[in-house]
C-alpha positions as CSV (number, residue, x, y, z in Angstrom):
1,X,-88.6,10.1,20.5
2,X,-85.3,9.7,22.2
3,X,-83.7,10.6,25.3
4,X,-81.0,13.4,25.4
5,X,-78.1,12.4,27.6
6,X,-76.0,14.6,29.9
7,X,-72.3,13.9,31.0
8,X,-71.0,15.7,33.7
9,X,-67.2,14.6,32.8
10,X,-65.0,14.3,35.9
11,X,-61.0,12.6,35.6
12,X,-62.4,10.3,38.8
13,X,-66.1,10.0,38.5
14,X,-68.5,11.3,35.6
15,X,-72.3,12.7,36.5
16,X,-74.6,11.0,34.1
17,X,-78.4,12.2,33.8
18,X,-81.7,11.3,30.7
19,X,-84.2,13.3,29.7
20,X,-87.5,10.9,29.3
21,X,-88.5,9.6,25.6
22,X,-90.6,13.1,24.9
23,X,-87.2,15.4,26.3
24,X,-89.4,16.8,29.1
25,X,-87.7,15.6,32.7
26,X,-84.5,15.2,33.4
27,X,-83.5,12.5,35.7
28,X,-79.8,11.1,37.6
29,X,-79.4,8.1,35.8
30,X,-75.8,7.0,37.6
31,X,-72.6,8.3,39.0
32,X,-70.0,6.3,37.1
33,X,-66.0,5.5,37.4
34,X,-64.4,7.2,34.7
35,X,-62.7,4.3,33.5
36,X,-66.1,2.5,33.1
37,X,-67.4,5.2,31.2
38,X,-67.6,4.2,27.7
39,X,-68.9,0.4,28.3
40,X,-71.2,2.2,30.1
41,X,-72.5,4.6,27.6
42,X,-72.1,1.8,24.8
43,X,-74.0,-0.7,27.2
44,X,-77.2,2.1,27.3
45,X,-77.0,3.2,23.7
46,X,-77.5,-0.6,22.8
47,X,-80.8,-0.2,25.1
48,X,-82.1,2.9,24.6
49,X,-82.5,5.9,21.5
50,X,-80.3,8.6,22.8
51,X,-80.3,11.9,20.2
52,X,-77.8,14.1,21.6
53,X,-75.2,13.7,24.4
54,X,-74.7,17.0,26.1
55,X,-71.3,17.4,28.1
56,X,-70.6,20.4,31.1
57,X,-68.4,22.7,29.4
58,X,-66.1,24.1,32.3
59,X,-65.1,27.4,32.1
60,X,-63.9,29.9,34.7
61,X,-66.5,33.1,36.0
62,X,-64.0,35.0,32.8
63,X,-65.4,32.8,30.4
64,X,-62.1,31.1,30.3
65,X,-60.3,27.5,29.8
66,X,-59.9,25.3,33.0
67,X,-57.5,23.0,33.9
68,X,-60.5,20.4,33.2
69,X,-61.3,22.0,30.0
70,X,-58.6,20.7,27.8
71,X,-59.5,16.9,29.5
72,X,-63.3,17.2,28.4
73,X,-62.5,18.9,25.0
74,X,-60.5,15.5,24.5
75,X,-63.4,13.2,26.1
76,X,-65.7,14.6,23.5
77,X,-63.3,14.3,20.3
78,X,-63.6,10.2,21.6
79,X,-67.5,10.3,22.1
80,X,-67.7,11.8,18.5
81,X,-65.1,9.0,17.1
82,X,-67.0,6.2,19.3
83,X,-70.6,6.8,18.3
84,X,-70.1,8.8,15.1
85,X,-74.2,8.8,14.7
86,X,-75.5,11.1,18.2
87,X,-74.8,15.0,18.0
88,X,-72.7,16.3,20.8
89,X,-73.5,19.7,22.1
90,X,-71.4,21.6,24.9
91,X,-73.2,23.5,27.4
92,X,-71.6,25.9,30.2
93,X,-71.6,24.2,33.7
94,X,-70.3,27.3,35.8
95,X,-71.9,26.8,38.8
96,X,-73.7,23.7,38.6
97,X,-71.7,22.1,41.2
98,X,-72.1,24.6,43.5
99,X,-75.8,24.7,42.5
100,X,-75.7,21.0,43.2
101,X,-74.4,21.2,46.8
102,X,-77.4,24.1,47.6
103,X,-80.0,21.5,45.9
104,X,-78.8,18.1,48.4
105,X,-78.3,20.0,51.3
106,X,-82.0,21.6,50.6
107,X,-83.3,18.2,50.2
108,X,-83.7,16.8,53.9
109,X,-80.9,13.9,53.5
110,X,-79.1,12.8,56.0
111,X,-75.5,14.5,56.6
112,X,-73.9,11.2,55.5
113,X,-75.6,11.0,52.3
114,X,-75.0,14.7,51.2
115,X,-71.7,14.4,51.6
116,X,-71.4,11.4,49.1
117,X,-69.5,12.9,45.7
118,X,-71.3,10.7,43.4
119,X,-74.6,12.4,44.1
120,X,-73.4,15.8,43.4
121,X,-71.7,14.5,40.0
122,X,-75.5,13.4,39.3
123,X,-77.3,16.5,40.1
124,X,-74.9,18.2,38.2
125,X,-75.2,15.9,35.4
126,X,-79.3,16.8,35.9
127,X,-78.8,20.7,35.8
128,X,-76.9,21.0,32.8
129,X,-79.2,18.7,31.0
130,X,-82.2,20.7,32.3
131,X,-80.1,24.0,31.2
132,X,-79.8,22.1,27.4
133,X,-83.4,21.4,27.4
134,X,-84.7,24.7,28.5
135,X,-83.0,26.5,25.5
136,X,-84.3,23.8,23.1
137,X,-87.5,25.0,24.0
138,X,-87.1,28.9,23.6
C-alpha cells in the first residue's frame, strides 16, 4: 500500500507527518522551511508511494476563512498542478495546534525542547493526519 501524507502548511515552516505503508500509524516525518517545501515533497515522492496528501484546513471556531486560509487554498491548487496523479483532501485543523502544545508539554521534554516551533508544526502535521485516517476507517 502507500503512505498518506499530511501538511501542516505554515508561510514560515510547514508540519509534515506519514502514515506507514498499511495507513495505520501516523508518524512526524520533518518540520520543513517553507521555501524548501516542494523539493522536499518531490525528493520523497521519488522514494516512497504516497496516495493522498492531506493538508490542515484552517478555519476559525465560526467555521470561517482565516487570514491563512486563502494562503493554503493557494498551496494546494500548486500541489494539485505539481503532482497531478496524488488526491488532495482538506481536513479541519481547529485546534490541532493548541492540541499540539497540550501533547509536548505532556510528554516529559525538557522546557527547551518544547518550546521549539518545528515540533509543534510536526505534531500538528500527526493529528490531522490521524484525524484523516480515523474517518477513513468509519
Amino acid at each position: 500500500m502507500s503512505r498518506i501524507m499530511a501538511i501542516d502548511y505554515g508561510t514560515k515552516r510547514v508540519g509534515i507527518a506519514v502514515s506507514d505503508p498499511l495507513q495505520i500509524i501516523a508518524t512526524g516525518l520533518d518540520t520543513v522551511p517553507n521555501e524548501k517545501l516542494m523539493p522536499f515533497l518531490k525528493n520523497y515522492t521519488q522514494q516512497e508511494d504516497v496516495a493522498t496528501f492531506v493538508v490542515g484546513e484552517p478555519l476559525d471556531m465560526n467555521n470561517k476563512s482565516t487570514a491563512t486560509t486563502q494562503l493554503v487554498y493557494q498551496f494546494v491548487e500548486k500541489l494539485k498542478q505539481i503532482f497531478p496523479n496524488i488526491p488532495v483532501e482538506l481536513v479541519d485543523e481547529r485546534m490541532t495546534s493548541i492540541e499540539a502544545k497540550r501533547i509536548i508539554l505532556q510528554s516529559g521534554l525538557k522546557k527547551k525542547k518544547r518550546r521549539e516551533k518545528e515540533r509543534v508544526d510536526q505534531v500538528s502535521a500527526i493529528l490531522i493526519l490521524q484525524d484523516y485516517m480515523e474517518g477513513l476507517r468509519g
